[in-house]
C-alpha positions as CSV (number, residue, x, y, z in Angstrom):
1,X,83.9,102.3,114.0
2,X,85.4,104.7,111.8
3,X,88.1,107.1,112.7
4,X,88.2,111.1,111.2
5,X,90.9,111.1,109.2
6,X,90.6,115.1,109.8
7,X,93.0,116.8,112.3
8,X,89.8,118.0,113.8
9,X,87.9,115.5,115.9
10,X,84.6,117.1,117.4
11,X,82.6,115.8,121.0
12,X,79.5,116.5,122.2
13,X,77.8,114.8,125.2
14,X,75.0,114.4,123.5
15,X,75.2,112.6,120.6
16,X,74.5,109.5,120.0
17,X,78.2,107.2,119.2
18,X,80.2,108.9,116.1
19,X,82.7,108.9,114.0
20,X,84.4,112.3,115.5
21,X,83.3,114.4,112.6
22,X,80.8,118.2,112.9
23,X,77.9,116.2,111.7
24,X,78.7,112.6,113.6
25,X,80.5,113.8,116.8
26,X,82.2,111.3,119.2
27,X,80.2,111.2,122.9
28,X,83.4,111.5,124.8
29,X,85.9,113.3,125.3
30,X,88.2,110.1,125.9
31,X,87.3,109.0,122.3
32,X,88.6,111.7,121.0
33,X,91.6,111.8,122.8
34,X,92.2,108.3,122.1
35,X,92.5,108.9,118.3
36,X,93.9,112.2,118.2
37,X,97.5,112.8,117.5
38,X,100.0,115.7,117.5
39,X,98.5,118.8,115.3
40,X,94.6,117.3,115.8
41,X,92.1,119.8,117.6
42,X,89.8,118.6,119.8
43,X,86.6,120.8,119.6
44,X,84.3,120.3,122.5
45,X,80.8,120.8,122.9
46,X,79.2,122.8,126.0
47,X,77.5,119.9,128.4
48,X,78.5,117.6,131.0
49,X,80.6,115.3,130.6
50,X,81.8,112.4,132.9
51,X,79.7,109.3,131.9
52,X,81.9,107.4,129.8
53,X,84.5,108.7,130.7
54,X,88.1,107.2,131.4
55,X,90.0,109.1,133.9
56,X,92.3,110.6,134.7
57,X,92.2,111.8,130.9
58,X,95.9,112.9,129.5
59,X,96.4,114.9,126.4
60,X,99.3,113.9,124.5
61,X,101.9,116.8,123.0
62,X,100.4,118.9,120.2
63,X,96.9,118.2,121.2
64,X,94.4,121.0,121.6
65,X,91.3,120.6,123.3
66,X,88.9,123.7,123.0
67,X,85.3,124.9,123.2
68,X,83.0,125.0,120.0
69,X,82.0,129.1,119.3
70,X,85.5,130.2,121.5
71,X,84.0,129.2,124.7
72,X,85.6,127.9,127.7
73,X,85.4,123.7,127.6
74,X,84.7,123.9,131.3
75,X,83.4,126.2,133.8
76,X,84.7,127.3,137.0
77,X,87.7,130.1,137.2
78,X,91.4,128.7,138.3
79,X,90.2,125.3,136.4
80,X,92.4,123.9,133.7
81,X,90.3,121.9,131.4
82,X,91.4,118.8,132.5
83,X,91.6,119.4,136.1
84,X,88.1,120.2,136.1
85,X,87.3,117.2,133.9
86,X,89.3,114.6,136.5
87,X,87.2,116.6,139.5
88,X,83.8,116.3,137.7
89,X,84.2,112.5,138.2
């Protein structure tokens, strides 16, 4: 597979497997994660997320993980976004 080189990876549940890119999104969140490094944004894609997934999921130092359009990546008020994501499973 080939890795973004960008320091923007992009995830949405329901793509088919990519490369991380806007056009070829990873399906998971835990791809991502696992190829992003200090300065990359992680933007995520509103749906549900959980199949494929490899919790507990950690975000290593100078990682960002937000919602595509400014939205929240998870619902539910009091939730970090990966709090929520480690409860969803």
């Amino acid at each position: 597979m080939v890795q973004a080189t960008a320091s923007v990876l992009y995830v949405n549940s329901a793509s088919a497997q990519g490369t991380g890119t806007r056009q070829s999104p990873f399906k998971t969140l835990t791809q991502a994660l696992e190829r992003a490094s200090a300065g990359t944004t992680i933007q995520l894609e509103a749906g549900t997320y959980g199949s494929g997934e490899s919790f507990p999921l950690t975000v290593a130092s100078g990682v960002t993980v937000v919602g595509i359009g400014g939205r929240s990546p998870c619902a539910g008020v009091g939730y970090s976004p990966l709090k929520s994501l480690v409860n969803s499973r």
